[in-house]
Gaussian input, Z-matrix of N, CA and C with variables (Angstrom, degrees):
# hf/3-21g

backbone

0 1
 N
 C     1     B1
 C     2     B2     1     A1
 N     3     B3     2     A2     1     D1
 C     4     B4     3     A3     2     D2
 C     5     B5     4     A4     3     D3
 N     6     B6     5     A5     4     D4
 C     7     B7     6     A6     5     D5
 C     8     B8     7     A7     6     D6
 N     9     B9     8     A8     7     D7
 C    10    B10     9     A9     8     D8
 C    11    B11    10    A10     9     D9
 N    12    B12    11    A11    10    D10
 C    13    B13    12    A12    11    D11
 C    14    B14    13    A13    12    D12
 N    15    B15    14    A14    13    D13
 C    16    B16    15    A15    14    D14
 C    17    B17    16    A16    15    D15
 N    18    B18    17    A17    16    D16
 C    19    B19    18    A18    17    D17
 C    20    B20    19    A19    18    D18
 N    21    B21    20    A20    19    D19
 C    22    B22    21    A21    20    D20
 C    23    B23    22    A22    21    D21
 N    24    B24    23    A23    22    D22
 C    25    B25    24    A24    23    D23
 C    26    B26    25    A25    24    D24
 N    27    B27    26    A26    25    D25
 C    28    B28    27    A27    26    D26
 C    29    B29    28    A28    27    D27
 N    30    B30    29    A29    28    D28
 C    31    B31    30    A30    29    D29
 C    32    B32    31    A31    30    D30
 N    33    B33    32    A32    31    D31
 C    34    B34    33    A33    32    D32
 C    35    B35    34    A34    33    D33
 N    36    B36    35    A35    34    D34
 C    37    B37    36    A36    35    D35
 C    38    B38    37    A37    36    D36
 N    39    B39    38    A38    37    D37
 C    40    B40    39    A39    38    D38
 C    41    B41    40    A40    39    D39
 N    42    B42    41    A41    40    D40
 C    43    B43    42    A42    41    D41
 C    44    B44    43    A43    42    D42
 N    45    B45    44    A44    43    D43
 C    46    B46    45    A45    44    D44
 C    47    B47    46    A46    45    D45
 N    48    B48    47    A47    46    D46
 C    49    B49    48    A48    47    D47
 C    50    B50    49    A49    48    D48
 N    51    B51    50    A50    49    D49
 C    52    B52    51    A51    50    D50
 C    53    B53    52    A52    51    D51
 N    54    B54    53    A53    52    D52
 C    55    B55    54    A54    53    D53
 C    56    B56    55    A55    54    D54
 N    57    B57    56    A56    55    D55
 C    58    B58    57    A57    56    D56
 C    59    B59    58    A58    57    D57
 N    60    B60    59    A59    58    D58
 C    61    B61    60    A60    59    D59
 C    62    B62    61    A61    60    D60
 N    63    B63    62    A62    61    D61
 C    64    B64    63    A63    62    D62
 C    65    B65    64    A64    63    D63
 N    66    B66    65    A65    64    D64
 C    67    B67    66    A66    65    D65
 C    68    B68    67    A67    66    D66
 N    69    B69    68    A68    67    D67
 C    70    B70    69    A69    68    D68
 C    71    B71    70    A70    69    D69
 N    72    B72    71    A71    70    D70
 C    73    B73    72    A72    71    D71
 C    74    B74    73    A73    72    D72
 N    75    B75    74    A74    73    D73
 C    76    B76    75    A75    74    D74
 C    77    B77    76    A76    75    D75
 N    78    B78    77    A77    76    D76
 C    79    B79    78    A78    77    D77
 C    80    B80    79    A79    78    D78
 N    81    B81    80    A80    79    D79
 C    82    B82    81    A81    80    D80
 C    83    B83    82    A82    81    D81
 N    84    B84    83    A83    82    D82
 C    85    B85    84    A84    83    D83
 C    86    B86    85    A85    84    D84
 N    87    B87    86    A86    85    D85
 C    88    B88    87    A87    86    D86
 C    89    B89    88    A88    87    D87
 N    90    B90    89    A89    88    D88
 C    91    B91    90    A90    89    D89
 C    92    B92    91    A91    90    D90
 N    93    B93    92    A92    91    D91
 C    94    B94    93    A93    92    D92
 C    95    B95    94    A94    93    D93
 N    96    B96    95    A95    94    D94
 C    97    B97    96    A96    95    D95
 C    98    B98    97    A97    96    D96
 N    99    B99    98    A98    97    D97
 C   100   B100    99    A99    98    D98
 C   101   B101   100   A100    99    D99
 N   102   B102   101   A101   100   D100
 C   103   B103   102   A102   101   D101
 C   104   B104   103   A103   102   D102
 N   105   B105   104   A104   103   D103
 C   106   B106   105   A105   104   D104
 C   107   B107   106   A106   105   D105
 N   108   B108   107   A107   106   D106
 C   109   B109   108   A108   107   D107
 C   110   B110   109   A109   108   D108
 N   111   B111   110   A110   109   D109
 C   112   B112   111   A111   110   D110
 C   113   B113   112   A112   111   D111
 N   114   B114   113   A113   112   D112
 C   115   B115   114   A114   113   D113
 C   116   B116   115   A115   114   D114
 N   117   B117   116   A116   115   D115
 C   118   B118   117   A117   116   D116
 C   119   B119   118   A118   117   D117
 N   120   B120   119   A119   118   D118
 C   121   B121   120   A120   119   D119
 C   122   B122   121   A121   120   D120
 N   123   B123   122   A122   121   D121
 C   124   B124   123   A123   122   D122
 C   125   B125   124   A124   123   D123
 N   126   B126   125   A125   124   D124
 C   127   B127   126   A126   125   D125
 C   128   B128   127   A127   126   D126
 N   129   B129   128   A128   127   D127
 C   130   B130   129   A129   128   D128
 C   131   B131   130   A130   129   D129
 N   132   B132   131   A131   130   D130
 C   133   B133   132   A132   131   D131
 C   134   B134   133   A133   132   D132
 N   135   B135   134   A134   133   D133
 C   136   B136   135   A135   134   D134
 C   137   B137   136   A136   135   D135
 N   138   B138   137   A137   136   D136
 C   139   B139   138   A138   137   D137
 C   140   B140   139   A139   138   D138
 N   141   B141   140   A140   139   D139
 C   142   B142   141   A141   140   D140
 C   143   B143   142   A142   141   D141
 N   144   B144   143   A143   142   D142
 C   145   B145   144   A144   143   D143
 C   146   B146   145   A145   144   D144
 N   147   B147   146   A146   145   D145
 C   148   B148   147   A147   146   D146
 C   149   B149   148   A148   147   D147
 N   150   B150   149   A149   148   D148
 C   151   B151   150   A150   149   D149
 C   152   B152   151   A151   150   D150
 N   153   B153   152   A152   151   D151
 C   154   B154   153   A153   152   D152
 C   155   B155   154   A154   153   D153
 N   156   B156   155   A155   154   D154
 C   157   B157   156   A156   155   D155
 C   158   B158   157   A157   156   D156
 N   159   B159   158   A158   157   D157
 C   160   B160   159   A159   158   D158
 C   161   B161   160   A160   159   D159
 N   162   B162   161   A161   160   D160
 C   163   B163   162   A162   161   D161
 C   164   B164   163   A163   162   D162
 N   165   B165   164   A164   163   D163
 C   166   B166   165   A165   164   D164
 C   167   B167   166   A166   165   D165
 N   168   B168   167   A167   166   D166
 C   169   B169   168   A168   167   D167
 C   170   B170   169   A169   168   D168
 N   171   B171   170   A170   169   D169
 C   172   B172   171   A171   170   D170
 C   173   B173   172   A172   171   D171
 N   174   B174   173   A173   172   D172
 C   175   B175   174   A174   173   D173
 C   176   B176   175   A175   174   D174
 N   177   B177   176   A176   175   D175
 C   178   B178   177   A177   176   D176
 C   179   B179   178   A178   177   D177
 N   180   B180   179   A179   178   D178
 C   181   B181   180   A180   179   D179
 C   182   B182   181   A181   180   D180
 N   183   B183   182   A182   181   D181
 C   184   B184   183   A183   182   D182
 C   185   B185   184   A184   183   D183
 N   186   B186   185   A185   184   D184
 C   187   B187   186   A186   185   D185
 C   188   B188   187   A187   186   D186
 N   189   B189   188   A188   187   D187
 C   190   B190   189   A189   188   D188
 C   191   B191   190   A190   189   D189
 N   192   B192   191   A191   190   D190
 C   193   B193   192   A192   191   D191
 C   194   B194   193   A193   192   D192
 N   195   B195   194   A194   193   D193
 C   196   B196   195   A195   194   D194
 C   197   B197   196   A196   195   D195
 N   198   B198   197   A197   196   D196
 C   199   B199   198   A198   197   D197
 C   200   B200   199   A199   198   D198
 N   201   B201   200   A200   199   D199
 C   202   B202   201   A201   200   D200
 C   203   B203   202   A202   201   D201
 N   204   B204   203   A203   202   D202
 C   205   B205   204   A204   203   D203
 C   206   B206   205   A205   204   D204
 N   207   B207   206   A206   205   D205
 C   208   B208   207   A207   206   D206
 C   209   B209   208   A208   207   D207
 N   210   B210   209   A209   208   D208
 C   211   B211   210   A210   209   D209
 C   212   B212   211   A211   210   D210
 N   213   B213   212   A212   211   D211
 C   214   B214   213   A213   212   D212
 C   215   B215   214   A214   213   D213
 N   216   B216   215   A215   214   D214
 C   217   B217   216   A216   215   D215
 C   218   B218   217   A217   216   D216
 N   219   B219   218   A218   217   D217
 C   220   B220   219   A219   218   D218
 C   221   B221   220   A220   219   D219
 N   222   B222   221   A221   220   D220
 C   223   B223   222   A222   221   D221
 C   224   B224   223   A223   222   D222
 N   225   B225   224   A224   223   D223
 C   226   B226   225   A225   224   D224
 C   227   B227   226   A226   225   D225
 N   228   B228   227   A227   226   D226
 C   229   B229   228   A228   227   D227
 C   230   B230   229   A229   228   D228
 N   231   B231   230   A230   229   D229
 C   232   B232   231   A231   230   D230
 C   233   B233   232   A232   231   D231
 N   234   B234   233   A233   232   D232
 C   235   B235   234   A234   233   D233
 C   236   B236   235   A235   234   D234
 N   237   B237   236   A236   235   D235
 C   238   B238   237   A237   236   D236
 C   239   B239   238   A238   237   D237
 N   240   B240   239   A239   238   D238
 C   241   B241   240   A240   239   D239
 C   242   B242   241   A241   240   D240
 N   243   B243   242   A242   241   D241
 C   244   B244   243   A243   242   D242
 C   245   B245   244   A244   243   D243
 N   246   B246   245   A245   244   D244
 C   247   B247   246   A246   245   D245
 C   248   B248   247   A247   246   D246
 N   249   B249   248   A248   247   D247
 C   250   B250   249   A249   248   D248
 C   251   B251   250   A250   249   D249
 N   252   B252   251   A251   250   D250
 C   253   B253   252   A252   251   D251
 C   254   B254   253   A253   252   D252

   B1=1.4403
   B2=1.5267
   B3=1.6363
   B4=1.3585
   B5=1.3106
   B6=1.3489
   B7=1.5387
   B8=1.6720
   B9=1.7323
   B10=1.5458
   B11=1.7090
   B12=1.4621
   B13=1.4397
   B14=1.2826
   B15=1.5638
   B16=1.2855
   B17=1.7540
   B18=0.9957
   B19=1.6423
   B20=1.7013
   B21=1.6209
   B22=1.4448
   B23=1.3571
   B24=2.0929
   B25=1.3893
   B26=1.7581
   B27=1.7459
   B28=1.9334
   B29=1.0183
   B30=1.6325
   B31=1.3045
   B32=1.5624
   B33=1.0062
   B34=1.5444
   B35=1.4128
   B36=1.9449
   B37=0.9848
   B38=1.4829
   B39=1.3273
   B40=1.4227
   B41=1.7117
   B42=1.5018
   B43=1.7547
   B44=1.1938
   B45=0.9246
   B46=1.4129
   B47=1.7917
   B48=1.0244
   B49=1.5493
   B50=1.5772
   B51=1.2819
   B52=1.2979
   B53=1.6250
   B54=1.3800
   B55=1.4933
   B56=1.5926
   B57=1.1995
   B58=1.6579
   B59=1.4287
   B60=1.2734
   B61=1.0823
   B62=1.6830
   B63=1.5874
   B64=1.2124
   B65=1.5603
   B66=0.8486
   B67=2.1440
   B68=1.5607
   B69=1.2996
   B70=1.8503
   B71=1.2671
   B72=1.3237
   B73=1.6178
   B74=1.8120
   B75=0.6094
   B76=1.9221
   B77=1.3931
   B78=1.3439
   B79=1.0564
   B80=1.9265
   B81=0.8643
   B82=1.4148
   B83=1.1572
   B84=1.0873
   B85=1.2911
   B86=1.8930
   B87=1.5701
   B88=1.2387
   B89=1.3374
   B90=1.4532
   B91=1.1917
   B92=1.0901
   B93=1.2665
   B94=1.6103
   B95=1.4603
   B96=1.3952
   B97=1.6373
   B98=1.4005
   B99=1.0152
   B100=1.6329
   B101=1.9459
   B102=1.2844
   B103=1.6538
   B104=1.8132
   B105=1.2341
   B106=1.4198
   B107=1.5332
   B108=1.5963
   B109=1.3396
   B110=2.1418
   B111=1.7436
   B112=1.5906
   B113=1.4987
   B114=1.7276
   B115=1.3724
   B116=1.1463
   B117=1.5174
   B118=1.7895
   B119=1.3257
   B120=1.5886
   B121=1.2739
   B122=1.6195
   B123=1.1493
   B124=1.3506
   B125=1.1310
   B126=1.5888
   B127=1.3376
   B128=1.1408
   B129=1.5607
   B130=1.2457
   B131=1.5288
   B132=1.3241
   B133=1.2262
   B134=1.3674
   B135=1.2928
   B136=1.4908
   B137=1.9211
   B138=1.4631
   B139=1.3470
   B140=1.7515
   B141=1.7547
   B142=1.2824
   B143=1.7988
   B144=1.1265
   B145=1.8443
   B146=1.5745
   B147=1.2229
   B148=1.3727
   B149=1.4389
   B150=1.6947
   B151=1.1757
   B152=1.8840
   B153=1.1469
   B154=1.3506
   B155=1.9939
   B156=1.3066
   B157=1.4952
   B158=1.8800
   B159=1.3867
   B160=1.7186
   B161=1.7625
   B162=1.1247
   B163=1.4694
   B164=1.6534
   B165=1.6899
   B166=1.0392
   B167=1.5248
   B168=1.2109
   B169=1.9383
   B170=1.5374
   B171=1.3378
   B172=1.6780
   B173=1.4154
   B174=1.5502
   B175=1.3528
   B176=1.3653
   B177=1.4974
   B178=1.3667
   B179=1.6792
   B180=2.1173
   B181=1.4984
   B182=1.5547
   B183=1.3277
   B184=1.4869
   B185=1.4459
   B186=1.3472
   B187=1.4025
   B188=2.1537
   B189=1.1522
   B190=1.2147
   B191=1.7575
   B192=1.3322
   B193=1.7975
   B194=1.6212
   B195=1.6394
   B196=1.7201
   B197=1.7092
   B198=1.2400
   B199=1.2872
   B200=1.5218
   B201=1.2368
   B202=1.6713
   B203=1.9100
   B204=1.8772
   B205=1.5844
   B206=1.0190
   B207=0.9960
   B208=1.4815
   B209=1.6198
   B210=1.0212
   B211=1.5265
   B212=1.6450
   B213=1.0153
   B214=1.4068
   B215=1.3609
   B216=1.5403
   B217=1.1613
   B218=1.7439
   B219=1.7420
   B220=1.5757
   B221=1.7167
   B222=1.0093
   B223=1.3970
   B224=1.4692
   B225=1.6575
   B226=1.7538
   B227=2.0883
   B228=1.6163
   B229=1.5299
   B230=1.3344
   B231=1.5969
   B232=1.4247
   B233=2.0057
   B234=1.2779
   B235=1.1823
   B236=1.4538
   B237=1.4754
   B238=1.2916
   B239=1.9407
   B240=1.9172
   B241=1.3303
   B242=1.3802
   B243=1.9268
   B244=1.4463
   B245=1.6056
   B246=0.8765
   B247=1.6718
   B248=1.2828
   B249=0.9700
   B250=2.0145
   B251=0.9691
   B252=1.7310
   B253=1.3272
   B254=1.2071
   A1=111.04
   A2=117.93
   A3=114.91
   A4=121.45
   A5=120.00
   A6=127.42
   A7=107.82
   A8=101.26
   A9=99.49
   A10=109.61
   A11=127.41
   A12=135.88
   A13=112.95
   A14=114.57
   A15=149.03
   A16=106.19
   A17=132.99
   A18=146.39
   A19=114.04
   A20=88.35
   A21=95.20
   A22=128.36
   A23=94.41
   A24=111.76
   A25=116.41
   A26=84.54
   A27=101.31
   A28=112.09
   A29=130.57
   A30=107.41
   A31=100.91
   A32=130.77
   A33=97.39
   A34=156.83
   A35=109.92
   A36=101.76
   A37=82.37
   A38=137.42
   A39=163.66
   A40=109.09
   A41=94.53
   A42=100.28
   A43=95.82
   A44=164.24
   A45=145.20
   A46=126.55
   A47=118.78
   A48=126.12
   A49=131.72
   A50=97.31
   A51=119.61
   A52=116.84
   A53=116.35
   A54=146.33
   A55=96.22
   A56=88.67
   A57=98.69
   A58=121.74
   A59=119.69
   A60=118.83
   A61=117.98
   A62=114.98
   A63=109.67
   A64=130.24
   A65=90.84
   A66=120.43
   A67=90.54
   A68=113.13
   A69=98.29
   A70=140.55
   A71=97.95
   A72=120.08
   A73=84.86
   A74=138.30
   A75=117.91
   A76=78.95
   A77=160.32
   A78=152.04
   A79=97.77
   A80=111.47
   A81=114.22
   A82=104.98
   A83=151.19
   A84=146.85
   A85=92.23
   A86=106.72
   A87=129.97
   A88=122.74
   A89=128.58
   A90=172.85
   A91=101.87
   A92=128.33
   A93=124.39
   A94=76.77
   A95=153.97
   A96=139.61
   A97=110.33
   A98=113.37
   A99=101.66
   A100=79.93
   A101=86.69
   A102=90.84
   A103=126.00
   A104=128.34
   A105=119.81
   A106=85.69
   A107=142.04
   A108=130.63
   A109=88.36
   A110=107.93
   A111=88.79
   A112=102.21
   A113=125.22
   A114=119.97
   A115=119.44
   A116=123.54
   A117=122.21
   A118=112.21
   A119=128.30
   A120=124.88
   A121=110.89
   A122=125.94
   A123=129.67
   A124=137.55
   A125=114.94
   A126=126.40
   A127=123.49
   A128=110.54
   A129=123.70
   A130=130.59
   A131=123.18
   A132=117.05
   A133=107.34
   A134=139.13
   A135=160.09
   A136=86.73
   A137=111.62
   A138=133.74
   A139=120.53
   A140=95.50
   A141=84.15
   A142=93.99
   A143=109.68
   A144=115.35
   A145=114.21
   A146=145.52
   A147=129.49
   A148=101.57
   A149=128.68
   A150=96.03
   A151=111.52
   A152=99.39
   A153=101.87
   A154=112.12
   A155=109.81
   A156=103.90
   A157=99.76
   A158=106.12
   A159=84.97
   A160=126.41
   A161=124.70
   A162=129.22
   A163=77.14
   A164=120.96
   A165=114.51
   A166=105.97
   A167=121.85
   A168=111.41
   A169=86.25
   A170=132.21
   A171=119.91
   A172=115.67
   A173=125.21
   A174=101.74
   A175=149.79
   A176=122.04
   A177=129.86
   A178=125.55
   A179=81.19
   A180=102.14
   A181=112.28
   A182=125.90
   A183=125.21
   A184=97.93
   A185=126.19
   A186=133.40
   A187=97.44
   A188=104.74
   A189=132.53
   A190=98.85
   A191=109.09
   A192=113.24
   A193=99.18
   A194=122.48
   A195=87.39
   A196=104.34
   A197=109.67
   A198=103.03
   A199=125.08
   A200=119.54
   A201=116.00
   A202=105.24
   A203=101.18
   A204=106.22
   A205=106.95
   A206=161.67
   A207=159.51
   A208=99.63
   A209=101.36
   A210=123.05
   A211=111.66
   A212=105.53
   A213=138.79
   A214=112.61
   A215=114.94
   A216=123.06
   A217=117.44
   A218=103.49
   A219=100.95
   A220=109.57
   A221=109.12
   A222=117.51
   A223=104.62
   A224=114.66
   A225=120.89
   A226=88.04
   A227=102.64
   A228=76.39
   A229=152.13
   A230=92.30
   A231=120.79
   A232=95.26
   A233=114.51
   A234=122.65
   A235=91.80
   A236=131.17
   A237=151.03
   A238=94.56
   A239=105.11
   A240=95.86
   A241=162.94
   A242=82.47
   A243=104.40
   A244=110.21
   A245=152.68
   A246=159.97
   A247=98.19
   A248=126.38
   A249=116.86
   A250=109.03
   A251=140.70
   A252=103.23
   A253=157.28
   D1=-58.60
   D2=168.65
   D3=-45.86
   D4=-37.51
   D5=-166.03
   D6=-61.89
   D7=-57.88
   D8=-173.00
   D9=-83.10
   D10=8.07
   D11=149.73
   D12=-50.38
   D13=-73.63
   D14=178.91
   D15=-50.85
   D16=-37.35
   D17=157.63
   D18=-47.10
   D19=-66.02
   D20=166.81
   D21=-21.03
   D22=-72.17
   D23=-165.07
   D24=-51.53
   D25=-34.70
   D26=-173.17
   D27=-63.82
   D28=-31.13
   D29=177.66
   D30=-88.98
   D31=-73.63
   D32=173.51
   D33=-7.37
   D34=-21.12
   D35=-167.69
   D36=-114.33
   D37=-7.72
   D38=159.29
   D39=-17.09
   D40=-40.76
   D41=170.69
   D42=-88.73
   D43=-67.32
   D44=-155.47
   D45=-76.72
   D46=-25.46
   D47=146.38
   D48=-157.63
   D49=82.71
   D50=-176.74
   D51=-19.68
   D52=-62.93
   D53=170.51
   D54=-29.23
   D55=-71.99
   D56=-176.59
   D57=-58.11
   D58=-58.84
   D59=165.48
   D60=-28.90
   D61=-74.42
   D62=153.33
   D63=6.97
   D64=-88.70
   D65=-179.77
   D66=-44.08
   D67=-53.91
   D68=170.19
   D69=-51.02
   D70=-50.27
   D71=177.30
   D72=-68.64
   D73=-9.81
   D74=179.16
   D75=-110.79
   D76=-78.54
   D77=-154.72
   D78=-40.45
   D79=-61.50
   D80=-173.71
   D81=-57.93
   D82=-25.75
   D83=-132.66
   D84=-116.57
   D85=-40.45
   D86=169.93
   D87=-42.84
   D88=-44.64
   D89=-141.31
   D90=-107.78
   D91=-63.73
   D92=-149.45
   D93=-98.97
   D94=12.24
   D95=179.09
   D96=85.53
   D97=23.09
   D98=-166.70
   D99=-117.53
   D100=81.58
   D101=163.82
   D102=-79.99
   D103=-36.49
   D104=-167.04
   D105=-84.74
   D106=-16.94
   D107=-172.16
   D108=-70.88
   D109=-55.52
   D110=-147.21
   D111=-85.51
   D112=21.04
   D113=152.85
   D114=-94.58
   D115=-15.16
   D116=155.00
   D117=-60.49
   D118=-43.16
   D119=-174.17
   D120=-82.86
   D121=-12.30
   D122=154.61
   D123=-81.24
   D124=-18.62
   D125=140.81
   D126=-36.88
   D127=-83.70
   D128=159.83
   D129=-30.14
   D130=-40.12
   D131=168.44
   D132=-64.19
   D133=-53.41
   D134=-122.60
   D135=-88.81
   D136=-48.84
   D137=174.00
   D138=-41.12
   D139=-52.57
   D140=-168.40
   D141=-114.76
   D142=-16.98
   D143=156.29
   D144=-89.18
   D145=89.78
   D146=-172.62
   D147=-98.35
   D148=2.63
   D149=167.81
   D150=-116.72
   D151=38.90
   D152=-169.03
   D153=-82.90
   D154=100.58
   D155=-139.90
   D156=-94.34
   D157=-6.98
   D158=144.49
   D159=-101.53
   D160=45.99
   D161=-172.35
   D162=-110.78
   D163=-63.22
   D164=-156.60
   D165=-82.02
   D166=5.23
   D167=176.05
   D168=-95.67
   D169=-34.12
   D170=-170.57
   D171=-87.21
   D172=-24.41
   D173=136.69
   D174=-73.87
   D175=-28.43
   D176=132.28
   D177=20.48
   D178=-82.99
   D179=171.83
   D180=-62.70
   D181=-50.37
   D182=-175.17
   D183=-45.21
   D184=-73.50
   D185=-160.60
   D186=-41.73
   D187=-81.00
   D188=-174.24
   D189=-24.10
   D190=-57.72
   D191=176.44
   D192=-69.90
   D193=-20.44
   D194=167.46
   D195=-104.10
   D196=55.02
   D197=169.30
   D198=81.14
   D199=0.89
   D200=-157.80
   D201=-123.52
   D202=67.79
   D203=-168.75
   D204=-76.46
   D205=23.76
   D206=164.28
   D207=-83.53
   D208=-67.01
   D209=-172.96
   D210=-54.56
   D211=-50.84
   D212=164.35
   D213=-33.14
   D214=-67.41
   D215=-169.83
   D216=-94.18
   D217=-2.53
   D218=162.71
   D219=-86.49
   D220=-32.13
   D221=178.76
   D222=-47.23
   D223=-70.72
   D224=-152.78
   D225=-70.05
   D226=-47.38
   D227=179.22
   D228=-50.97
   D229=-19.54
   D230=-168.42
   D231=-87.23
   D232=-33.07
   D233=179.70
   D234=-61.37
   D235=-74.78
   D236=-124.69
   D237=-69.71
   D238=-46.31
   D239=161.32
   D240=-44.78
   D241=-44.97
   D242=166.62
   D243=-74.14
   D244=-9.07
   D245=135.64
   D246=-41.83
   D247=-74.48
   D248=-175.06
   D249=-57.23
   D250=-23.37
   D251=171.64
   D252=-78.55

C-alpha cells in the first residue's frame, strides 16, 4: 500500500527534480528489499548524475551489506566528497 502511495508521490514530484526523484524510487526500492533493483537504479542515476553524492553513499551501503568493502568504501568516499563541496 505504502509502496504504490510513495510511487504516486514520485512521479509527481518527477517534474520538479527528476535526479531526486530518482534517488527515491531506489530508496524505495531499497526498503521494500528489493536490493539488486535499487543498485541498478543507482547506477543509473550515478551514470547520468555523477555528482549526486547520496546515490553514491546508498549504493556504497548496498554493496558493503553484500559483502564487497573495497568497493564499498570507494563509492561512499567518493560520495562523502561530493557532499563537501
Amino acid at each position: 500500500m505504502y509502496v504504490c502511495q510513495a510511487t504516486a508521490l514520485f512521479a509527481a514530484a518527477d517534474a520538479v527534480d527528476p535526479p531526486q526523484t530518482e534517488f527515491y524510487q531506489a530508496c524505495a526500492a531499497f526498503v521494500d528489499q528489493h536490493r539488486a533493483e535499487a543498485a541498478s537504479l543507482l547506477r543509473a542515476l550515478i551514470a547520468n548524475h555523477p555528482d549526486h553524492a547520496d546515490a553514491h553513499v546508498l549504493l556504497g551501503q548496498i554493496l558493503a551489506e553484500d559483502g564487497r568493502f573495497d568497493e564499498a568504501a570507494t563509492i561512499i568516499e567518493h560520495g562523502v566528497a561530493l557532499d563537501l563541496e
